[in-house]
DOLOLO-160340 format. One line per field, with one value per residue (C-alpha): residue number from 1; residue in one letter; x, y, z. Coordinates in Angstrom, 1 decimal, padded with zeros to 4 digits. Example, Ala and Ser with C-alpha at 12.3 -4.5 7.8 and 13.67 -1.06 7.14 Angstrom:
lummar <- c(1|2)
tidren <- c(A|S)
px <- c(012.3|013.7)
py <- c(-004.5|-001.1)
pz <- c(007.8|007.1)
This chain:
lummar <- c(1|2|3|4|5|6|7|8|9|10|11|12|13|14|15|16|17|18|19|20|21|22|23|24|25|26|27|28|29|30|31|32|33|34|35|36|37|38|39|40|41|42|43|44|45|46|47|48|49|50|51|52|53|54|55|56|57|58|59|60|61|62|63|64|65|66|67|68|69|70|71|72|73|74|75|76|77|78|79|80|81|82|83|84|85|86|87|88|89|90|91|92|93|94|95|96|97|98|99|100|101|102|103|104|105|106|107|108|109|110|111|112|113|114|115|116|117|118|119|120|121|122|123|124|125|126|127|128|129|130|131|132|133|134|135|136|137|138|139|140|141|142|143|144|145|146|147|148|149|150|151|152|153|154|155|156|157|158|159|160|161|162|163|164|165|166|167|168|169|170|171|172|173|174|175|176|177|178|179|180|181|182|183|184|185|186|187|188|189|190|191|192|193|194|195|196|197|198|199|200|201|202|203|204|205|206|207|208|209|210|211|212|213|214|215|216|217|218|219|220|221|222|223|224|225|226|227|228|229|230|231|232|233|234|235|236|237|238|239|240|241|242|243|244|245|246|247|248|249|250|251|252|253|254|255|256|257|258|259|260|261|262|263|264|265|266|267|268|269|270|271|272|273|274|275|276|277|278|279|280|281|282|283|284|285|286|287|288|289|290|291|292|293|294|295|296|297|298|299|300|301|302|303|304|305|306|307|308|309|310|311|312|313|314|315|316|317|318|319|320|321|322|323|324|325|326|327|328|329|330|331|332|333|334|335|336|337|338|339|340|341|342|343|344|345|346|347|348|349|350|351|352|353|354|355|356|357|358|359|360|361|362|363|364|365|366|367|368|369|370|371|372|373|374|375|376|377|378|379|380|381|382|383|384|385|386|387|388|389|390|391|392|393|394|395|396|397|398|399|400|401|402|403|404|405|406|407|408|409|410|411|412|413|414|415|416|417|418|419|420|421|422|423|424|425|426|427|428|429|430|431|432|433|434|435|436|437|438|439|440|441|442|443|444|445|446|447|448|449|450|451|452|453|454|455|456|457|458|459|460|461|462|463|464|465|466|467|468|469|470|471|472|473|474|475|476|477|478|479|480|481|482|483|484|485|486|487|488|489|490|491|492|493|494|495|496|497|498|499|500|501|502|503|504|505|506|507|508|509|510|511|512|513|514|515|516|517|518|519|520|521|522|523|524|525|526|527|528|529|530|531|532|533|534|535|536|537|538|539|540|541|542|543|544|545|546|547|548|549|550|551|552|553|554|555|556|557|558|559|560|561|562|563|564|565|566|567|568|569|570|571|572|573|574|575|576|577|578|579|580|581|582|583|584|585|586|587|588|589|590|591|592|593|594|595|596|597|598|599|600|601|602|603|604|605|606|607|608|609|610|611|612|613|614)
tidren <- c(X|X|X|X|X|X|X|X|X|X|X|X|X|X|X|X|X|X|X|X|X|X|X|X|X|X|X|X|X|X|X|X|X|X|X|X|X|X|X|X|X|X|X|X|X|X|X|X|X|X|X|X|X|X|X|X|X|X|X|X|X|X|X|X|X|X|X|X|X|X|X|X|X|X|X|X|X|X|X|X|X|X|X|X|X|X|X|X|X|X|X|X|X|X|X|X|X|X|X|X|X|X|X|X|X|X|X|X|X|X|X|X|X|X|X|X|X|X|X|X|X|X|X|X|X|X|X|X|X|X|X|X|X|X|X|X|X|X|X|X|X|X|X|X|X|X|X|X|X|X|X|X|X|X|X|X|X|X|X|X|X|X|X|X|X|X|X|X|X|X|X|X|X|X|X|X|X|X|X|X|X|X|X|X|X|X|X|X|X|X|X|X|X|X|X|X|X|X|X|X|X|X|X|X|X|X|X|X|X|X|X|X|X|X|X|X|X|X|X|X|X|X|X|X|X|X|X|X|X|X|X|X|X|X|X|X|X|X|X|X|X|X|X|X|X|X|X|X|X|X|X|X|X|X|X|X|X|X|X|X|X|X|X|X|X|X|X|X|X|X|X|X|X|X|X|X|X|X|X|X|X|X|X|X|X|X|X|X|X|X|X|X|X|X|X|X|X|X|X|X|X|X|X|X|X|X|X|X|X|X|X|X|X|X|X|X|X|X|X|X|X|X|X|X|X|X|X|X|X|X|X|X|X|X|X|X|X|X|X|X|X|X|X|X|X|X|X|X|X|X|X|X|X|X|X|X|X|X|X|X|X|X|X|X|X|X|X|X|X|X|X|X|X|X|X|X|X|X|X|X|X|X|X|X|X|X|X|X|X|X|X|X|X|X|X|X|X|X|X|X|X|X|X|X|X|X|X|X|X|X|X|X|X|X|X|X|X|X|X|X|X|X|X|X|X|X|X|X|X|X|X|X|X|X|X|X|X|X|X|X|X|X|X|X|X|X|X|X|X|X|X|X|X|X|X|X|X|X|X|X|X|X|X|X|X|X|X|X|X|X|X|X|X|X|X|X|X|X|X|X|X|X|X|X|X|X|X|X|X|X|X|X|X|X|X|X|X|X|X|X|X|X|X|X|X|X|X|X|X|X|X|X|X|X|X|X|X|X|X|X|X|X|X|X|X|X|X|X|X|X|X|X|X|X|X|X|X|X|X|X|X|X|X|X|X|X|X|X|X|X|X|X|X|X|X|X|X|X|X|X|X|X|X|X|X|X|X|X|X|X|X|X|X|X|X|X|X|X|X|X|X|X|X|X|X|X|X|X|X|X|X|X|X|X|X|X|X|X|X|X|X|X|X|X|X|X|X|X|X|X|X|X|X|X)
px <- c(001.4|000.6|-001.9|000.3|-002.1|-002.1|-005.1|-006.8|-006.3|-004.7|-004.1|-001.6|000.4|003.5|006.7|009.0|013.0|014.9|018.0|020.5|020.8|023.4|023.2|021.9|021.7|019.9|016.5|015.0|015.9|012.5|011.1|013.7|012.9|009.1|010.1|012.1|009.1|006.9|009.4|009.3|005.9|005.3|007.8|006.3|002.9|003.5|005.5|002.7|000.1|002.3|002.6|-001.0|-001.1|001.1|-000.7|-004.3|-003.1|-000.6|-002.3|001.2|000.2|003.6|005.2|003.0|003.7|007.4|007.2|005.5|007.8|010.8|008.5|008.5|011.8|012.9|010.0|011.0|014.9|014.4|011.7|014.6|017.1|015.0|015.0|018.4|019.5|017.0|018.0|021.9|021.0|018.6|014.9|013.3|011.6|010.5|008.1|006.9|005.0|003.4|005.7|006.7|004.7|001.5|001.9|002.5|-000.6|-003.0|-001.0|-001.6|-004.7|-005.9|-004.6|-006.2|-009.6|-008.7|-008.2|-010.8|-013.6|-011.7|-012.1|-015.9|-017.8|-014.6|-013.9|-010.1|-010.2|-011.3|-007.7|-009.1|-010.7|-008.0|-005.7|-008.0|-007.7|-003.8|-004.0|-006.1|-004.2|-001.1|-002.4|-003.0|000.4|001.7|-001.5|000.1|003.6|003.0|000.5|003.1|006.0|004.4|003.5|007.0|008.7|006.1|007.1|010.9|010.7|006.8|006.0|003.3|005.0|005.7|002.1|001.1|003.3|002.4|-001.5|-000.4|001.5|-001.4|-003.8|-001.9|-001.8|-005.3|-005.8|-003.3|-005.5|-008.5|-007.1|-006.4|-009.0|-011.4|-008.8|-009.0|-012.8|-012.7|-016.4|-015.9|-018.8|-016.4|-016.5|-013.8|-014.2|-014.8|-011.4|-009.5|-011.2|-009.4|-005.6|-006.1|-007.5|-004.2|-002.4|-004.0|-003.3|000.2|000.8|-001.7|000.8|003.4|002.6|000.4|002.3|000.0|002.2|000.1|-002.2|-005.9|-007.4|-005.5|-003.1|000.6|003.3|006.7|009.3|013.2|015.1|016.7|019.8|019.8|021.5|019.9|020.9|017.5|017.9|021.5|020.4|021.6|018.5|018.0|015.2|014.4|012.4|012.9|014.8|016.3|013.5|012.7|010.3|007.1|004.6|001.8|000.4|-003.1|-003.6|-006.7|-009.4|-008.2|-005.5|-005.9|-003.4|-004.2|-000.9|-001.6|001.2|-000.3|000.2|001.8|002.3|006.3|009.3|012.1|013.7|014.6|010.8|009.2|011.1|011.7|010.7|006.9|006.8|004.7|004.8|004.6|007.9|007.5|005.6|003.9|002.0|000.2|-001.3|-003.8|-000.3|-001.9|-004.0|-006.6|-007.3|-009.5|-012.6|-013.8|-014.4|-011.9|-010.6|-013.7|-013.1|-016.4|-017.8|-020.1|-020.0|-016.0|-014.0|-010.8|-012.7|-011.0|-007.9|-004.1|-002.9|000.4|000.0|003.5|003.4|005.1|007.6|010.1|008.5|009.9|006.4|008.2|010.5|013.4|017.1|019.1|020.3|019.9|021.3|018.8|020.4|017.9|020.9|020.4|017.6|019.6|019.8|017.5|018.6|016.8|016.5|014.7|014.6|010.9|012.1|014.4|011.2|009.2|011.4|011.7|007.9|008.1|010.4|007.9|005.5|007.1|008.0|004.6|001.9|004.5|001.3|-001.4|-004.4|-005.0|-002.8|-004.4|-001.5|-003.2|-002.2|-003.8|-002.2|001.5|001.0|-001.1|002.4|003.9|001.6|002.0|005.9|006.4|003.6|005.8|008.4|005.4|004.2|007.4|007.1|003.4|003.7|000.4|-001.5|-004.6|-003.7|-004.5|-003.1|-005.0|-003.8|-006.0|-005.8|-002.0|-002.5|000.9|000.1|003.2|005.2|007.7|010.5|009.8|010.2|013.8|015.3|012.9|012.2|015.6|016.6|015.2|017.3|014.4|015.0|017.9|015.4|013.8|013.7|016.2|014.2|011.3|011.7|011.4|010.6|013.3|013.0|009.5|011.3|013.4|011.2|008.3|005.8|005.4|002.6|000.7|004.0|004.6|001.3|001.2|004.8|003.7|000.6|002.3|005.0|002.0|-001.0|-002.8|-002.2|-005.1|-004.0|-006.2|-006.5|-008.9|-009.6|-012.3|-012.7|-011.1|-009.1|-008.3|-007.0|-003.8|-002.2|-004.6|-003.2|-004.1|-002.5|000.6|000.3|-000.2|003.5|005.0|002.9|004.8|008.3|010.3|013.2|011.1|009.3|007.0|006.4|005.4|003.4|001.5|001.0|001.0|-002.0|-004.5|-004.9|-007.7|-005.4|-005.1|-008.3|-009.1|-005.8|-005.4|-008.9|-007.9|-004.8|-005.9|-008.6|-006.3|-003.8|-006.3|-007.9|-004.4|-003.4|-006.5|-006.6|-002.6|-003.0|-006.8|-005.0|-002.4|-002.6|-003.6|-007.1|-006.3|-006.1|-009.1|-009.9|-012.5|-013.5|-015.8|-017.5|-016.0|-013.0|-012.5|-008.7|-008.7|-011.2|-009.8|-010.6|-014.1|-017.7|-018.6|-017.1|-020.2|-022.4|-021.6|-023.3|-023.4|-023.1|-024.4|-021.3|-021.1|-020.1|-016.4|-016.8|-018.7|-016.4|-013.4|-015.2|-015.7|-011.6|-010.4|-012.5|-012.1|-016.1|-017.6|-019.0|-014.9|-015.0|-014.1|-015.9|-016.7|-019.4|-021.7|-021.3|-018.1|-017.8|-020.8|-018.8|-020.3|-020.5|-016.6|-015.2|-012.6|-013.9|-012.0|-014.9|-015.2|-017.3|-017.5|-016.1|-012.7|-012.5|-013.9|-015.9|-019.6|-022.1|-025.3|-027.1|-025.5|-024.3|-021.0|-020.2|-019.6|-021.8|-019.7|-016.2|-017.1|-014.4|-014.1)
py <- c(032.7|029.1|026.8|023.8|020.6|017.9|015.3|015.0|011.7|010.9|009.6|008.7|005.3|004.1|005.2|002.6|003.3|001.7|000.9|000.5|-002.2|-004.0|-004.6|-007.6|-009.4|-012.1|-013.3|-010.7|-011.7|-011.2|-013.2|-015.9|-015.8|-016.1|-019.0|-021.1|-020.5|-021.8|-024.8|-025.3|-024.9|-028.1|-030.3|-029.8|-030.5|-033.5|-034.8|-033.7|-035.8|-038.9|-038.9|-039.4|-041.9|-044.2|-043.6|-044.6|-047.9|-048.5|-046.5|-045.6|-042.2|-042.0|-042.4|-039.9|-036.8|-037.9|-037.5|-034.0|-033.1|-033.2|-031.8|-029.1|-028.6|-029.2|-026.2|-023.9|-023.8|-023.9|-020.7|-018.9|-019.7|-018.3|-014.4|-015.1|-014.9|-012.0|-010.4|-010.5|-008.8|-006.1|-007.4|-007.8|-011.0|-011.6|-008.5|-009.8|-013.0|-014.4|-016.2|-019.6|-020.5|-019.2|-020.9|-024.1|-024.0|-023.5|-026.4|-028.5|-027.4|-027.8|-031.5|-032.5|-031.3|-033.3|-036.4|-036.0|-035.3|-038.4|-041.0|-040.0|-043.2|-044.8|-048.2|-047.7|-051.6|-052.5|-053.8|-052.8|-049.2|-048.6|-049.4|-047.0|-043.8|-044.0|-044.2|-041.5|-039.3|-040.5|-038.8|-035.7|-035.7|-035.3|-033.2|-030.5|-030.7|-030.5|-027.4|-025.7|-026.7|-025.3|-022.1|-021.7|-022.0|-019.0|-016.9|-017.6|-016.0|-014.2|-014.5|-015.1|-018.9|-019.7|-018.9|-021.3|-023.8|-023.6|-023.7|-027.0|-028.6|-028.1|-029.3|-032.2|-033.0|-032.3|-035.7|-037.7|-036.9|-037.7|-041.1|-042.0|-041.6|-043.6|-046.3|-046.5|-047.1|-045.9|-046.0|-042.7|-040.4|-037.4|-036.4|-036.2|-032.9|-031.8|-033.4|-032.0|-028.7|-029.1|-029.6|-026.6|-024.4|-025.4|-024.6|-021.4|-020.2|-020.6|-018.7|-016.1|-016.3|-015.5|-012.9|-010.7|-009.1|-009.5|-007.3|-003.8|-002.3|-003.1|-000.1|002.9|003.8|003.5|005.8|004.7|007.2|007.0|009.1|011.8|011.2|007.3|005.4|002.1|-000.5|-001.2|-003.3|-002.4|001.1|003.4|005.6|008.5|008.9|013.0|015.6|018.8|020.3|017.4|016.6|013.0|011.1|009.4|007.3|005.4|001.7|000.2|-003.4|-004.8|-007.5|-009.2|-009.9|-006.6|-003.8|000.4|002.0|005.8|008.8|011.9|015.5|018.1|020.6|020.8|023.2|024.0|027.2|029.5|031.6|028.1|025.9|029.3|033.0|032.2|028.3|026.1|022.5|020.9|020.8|018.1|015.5|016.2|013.1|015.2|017.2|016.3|014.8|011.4|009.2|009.0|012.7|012.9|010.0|011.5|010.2|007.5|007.8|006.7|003.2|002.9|003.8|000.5|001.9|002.5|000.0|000.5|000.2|-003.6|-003.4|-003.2|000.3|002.0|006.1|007.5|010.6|013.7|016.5|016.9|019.0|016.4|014.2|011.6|010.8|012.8|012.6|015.1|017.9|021.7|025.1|027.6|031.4|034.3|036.5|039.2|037.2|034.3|030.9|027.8|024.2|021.6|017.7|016.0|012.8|011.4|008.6|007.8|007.7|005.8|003.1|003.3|002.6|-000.2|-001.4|-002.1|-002.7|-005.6|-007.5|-007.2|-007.5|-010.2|-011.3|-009.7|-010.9|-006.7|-003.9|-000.5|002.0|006.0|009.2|012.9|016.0|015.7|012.0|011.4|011.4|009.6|006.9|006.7|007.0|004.6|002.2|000.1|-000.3|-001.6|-004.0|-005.8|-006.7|-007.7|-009.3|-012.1|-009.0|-008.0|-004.4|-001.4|002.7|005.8|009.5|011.5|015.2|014.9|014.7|016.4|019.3|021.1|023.8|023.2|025.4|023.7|020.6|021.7|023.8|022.9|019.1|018.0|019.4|016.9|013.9|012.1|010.1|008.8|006.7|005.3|001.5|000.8|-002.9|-000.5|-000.2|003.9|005.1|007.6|008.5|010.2|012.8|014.4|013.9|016.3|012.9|013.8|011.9|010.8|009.0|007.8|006.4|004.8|003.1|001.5|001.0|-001.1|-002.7|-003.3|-004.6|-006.4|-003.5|-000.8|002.7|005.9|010.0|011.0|015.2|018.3|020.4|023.1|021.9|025.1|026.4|028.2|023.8|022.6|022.0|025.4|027.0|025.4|025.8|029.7|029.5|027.9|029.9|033.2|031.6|034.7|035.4|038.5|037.7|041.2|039.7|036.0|037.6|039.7|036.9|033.5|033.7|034.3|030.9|031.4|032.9|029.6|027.8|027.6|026.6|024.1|022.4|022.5|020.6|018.1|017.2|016.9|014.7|012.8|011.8|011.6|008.8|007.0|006.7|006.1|003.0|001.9|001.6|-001.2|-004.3|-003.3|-001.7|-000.7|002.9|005.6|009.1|010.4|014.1|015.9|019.0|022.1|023.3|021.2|019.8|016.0|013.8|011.3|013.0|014.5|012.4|013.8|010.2|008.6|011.1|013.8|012.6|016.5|016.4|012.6|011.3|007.3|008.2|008.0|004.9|003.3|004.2|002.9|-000.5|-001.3|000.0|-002.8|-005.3|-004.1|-004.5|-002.7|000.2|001.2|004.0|007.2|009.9|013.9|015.6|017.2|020.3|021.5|024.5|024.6|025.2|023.1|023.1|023.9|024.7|027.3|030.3|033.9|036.5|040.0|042.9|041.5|038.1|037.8|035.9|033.0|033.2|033.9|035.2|033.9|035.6|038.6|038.2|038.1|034.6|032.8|030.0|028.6|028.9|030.0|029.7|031.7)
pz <- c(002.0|000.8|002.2|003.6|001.7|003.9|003.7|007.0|008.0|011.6|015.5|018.5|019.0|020.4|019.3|017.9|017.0|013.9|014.2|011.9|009.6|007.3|003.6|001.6|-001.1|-002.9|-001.6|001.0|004.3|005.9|003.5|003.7|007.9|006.8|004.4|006.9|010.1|007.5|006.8|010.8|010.6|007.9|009.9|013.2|011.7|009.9|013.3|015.7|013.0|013.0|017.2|016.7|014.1|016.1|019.1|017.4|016.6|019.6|022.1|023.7|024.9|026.5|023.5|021.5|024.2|023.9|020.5|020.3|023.0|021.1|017.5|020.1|021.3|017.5|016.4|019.1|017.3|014.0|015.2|016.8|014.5|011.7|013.8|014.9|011.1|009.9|012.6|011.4|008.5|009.7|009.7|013.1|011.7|015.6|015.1|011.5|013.0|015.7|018.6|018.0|021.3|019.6|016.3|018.1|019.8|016.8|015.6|018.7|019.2|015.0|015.2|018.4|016.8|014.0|015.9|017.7|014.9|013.1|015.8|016.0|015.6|015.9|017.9|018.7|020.0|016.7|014.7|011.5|012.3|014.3|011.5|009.2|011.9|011.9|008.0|007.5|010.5|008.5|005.1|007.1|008.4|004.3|003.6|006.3|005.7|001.7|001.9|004.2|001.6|-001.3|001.1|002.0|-001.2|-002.4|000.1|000.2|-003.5|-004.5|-008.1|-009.8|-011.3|-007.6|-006.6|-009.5|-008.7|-004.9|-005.9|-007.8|-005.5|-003.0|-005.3|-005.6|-001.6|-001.5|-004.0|-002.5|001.0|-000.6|-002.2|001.5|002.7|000.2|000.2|004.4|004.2|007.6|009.6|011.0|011.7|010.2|006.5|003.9|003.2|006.9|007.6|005.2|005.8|009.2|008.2|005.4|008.5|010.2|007.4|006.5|010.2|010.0|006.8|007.9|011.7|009.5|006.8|008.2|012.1|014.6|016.2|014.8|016.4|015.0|017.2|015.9|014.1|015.7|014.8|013.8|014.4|012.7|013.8|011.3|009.5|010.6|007.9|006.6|004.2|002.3|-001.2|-001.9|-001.4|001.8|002.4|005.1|006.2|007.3|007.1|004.8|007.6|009.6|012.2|012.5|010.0|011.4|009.3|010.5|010.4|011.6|011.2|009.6|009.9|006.4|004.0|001.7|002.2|001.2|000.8|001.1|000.3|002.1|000.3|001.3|-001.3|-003.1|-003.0|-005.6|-004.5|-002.4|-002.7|-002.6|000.1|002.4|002.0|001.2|001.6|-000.6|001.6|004.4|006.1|009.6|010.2|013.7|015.3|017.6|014.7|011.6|009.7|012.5|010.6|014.3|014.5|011.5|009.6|007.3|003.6|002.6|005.7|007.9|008.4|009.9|007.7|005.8|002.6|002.5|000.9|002.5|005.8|006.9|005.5|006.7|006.0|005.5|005.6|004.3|005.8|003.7|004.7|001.9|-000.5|-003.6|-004.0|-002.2|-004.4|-004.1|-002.9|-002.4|-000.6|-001.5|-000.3|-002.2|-002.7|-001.3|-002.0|000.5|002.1|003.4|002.4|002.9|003.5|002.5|002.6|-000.6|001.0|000.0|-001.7|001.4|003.7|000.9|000.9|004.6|004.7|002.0|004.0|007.4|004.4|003.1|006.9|008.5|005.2|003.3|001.0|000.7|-001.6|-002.8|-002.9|-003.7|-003.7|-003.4|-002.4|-002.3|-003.9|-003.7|-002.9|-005.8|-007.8|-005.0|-005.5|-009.2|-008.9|-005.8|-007.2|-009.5|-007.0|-004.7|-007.1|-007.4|-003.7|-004.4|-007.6|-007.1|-005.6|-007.3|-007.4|-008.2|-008.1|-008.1|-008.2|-006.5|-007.7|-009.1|-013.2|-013.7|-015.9|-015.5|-017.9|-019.5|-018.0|-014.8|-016.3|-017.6|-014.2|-011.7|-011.0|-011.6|-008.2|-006.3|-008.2|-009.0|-012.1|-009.8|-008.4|-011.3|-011.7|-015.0|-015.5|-017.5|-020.6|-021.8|-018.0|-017.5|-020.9|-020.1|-017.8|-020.6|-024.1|-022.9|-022.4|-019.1|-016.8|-019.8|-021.7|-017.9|-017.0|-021.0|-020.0|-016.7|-017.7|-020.6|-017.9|-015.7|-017.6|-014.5|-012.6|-012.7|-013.2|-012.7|-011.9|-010.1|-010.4|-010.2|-013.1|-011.9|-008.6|-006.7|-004.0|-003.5|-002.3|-005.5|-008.9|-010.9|-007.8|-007.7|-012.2|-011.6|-009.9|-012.5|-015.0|-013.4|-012.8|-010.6|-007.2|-006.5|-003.4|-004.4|-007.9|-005.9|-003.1|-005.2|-008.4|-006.6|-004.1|-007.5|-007.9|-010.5|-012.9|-014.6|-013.8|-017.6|-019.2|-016.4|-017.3|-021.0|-020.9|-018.0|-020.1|-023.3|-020.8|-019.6|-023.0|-024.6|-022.0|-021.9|-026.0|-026.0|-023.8|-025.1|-028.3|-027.4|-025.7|-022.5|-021.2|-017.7|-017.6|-016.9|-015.7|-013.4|-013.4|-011.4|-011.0|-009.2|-007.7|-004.6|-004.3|-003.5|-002.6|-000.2|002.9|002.1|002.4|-001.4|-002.2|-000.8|-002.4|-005.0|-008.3|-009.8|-013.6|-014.2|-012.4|-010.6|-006.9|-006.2|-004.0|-006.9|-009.5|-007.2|-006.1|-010.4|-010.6|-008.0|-009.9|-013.7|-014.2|-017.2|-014.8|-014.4|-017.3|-018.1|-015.9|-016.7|-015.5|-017.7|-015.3|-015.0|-013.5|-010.6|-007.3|-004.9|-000.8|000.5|-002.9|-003.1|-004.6|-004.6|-003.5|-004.4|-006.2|-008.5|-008.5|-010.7|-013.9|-014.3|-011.4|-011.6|-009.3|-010.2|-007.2|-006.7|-003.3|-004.1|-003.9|-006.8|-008.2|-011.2|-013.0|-017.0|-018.9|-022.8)
């Protein structure tokens, strides 16, 4: 039997239901909700400002609270009105932001710290420094209400021309405020730039109220359960979300301490056939939230976010859990033949529950300042296959995607009657140029990571791997099944389990892939693709502390090598260890007397030491 590969990363939250949704079109209605609180957001600003401004020269305090009683009233329906209409078309915009009664008192609360660090040193009897405080309160009223313009006009629409007409626009309120208050010559103890410091603060607090949920946990991870078969309308697209045989999909969420967003597709193995998907079983079926599938019940490596030295350790993160044996991006539904054996039924519905994740991504992380889209084993392709659809969403993102243990060396004749069961190029975005193309003219992962690479060029693209990943879930296990293609479950049992078979043609051609890619995309445009491989036989990385420490063979450490990745320094190269084949600490390793080909027992205790290859 198969090891089920799942990366150990997990933990128990509450369980929140989806319900149906209807269909859209045009600008995404979560962001448009976001967009218009925002819009609420500058109006009630600039109104709250200009209460003030009159009431520094007037000193009508009665008329100021009446004032930012109705900015109130007014704040509180535009607010509603906004959820009321995301909520017609199936995005609970509510649970995306902060309340309305929040937001209005950093608001409040931001201008009466203005006012009152403004009429420091101040003489409100005076006619002329009077005259000077409403002025400058006056400037901050447009300062507000143009930052939060230009912020909701991004939003309404990402791209990277909106963020550079919003950064614009504010740079141009920022002058107009500074303009005013030179011109006001206003003896105020307060500076210019503490001032303005104060409405961008304000500002700043409303579009982080209102793109980043407050309404995730920050302590644990929560779990979000759909239930199976649950129909939603998600980008023109009806998706199902369901496990391989119809339980209900879970993912998992945690909320960070800044703007930065990991987006992780767990492993899990893959099926394609009756042997595969029933009689022996090469994936990981369910999604269990009381078992390691639960983000909380295991920190270890990348997954420690605790500890100092991880990068990932403050960030927003989105696990996509796996159970559908397609590498998350399948859809479709299969009845594989065991003949006398039976039957298996299977639902290929990753892509379904990768865009039901995207979906939560997109309405409570609307714009982040990093994306860094990874995945282990199975997920490793689900990263690289989901990651353009991600980017899209996160077009202004620095960002960044990483395979981890997933370098697609596949045969042929799986290629050909295999993969196409699980519908996959189905799901391909048509806007790129030669992408689908890549499935069908024997390219492969290296003509696939050259075209988005290509399509991408700000986006860095890597693979991490071991020399010889092993393991009956690593990649020359899962390469000896398709290296010995058979229905005889005698054949399978007794060929499949000797993972090591193809230990050495694996490492030939994932090297050759690797190189291949690298040199195809070095020699165009674009510099943003580049390989790591390190010693031994261990599958994945992710979930394993060697990424703090493992240096065998000359190698950077993982973490380094990922840090100079997210920030495309020169210490982001290619990595392979001078020392391929030493097995280090929790390797897998087949044992015997001796040890079979290519293992080698340098100390004669039946344990082998290294992989040799001829």
């Amino acid at each position: 039997m198969f090891v089920k590969r799942a990366v150990p990363w997990v933990v128990f939250g509450a369980v929140i239901a989806f319900a149906p949704i209807a269909a859209h079109a045009g600008t995404y209605p979560g962001n448009k909700c976001l967009a218009s609180k925002q819009g609420a957001a500058a109006t009630k600003c600039a109104a709250i400002f200009k209460a003030w401004s009159k009431f520094e020269q007037d000193g009508d305090a009665t008329k100021r609270d009446d004032a930012i009683a109705k900015a109130s009233v007014k704040f509180a329906a535009a607010w509603q009105k906004a959820d009321d209409k995301a909520l017609a078309k199936g995005v609970t915009c509510s649970d995306s932001t902060a309340s309305s009664a929040s937001v209005e008192s950093d608001i409040d609360n931001g201008v009466s710290d203005f006012i009152t660090a403004l009429n420091g040193g101040l003489d409100l009897g005076d006619k002329d420094q009077a005259k000077c405080a409403a002025s400058i309160a006056g400037a901050a009223a447009k300062k507000c209400q143009a930052f939060l313009k230009a912020d909701s006009k991004f939003i309404g629409k990402p791209s990277q021309a909106g963020a550079d007409k919003r950064d614009a626009d504010q740079a141009k309120a920022s002058g107009k405020f500074s303009d005013a208050f030179t011109k006001a010559a206003c003896p105020t103890t307060a500076t210019e730039s503490d001032l303005e410091n104060r409405v961008d603060a304000i500002s700043s607090g409303v579009v982080t109220s209102t793109t980043i949920s407050p309404n995730v946990d920050d302590t644990q991870f929560t779990t979000i359960t759909v239930p199976a078969f649950s129909t939603l309308e998600y980008n023109g697209q009806t998706i199902e979300p369901v496990c391989s045989k119809g339980t209900d999909y879970s993912f998992f969420v945690k909320l960070g301490t800044n703007n930065k967003l990991l987006y992780y597709f767990q492993g899990g193995g893959a099926c394609w056939d009756f042997l595969t998907c029933g009689l022996i079983g090469t994936f990981d079926s369910n999604v269990d939230p009381n078992s390691t599938d639960n983000p909380n019940n295991v920190a270890v490596g990348l997954a420690d976010q605790s500890n100092p030295l991880n990068p990932f350790k403050d960030w927003n993160v989105v696990f996509v859990s796996y159970c559908t044996g397609d590498i998350h991006f399948g859809h479709s539904e299969q009845f594989y033949s065991g003949g006398s054996l039976g039957n298996v039924h299977i639902e290929h519905h990753g892509y379904d529950n990768a865009q039901l994740v995207e979906k939560f991504a997109r309405e409570h992380f609307a714009s982040p300042d990093e994306v860094f889209v990874t995945g282990s084993s199975a997920g490793a392709y689900g990263a690289f296959f989901n990651a353009q659809l991600v980017r899209e969403l996160y077009q202004t993102a620095k960002f960044g995607v990483l395979g981890d243990a997933g370098n697609g060396v596949v045969t042929q004749e799986f290629l050909d009657h295999k993969f196409p069961v699980w519908n996959f190029s189905a799901n391909l975005p048509t806007n790129i140029p030669g992408l689908a193309d890549t499935l069908t003219n024997g390219t492969g992962i290296p003509g696939y990571t050259k075209v988005v690479a290509d399509f991408f060029p700000d986006v860095a693209w890597a693979h991490y791997s071991t020399a010889f990943d092993g393991g009956t879930g690593g990649q020359t296990g899962f390469y000896n099944v398709m290296t010995h293609p058979t229905t005889s479950p005698a054949v399978a049992s007794a060929q499949w389990p000797k993972w090591w078979q193809e230990s050495c043609a694996w490492n030939g051609i994932m090297k050759t892939q690797a190189a291949d890619t690298y040199n195809q995309i070095h020699a165009g445009p674009n510099d943003n693709y580049r390989y790591y491989i390190g010693s031994g036989s261990r599958h994945t990385m992710f979930g394993s502390n060697k990424v703090y420490t493992d240096t065998t063979g000359g190698v950077p450490t993982i973490v380094d090598w990922i840090n100079a990745m997210r920030d495309r320094t020169v210490n982001w190269i290619n990595v392979l260890t001078s020392n391929e084949g030493i097995l280090l600490a929790g390797d897998p390793r087949e044992n015997g007397n001796p040890p079979p080909d290519p293992f080698v027992d340098d100390n004669a205790d039946n344990v082998p030491d290294r992989i040799v290859c001829p």
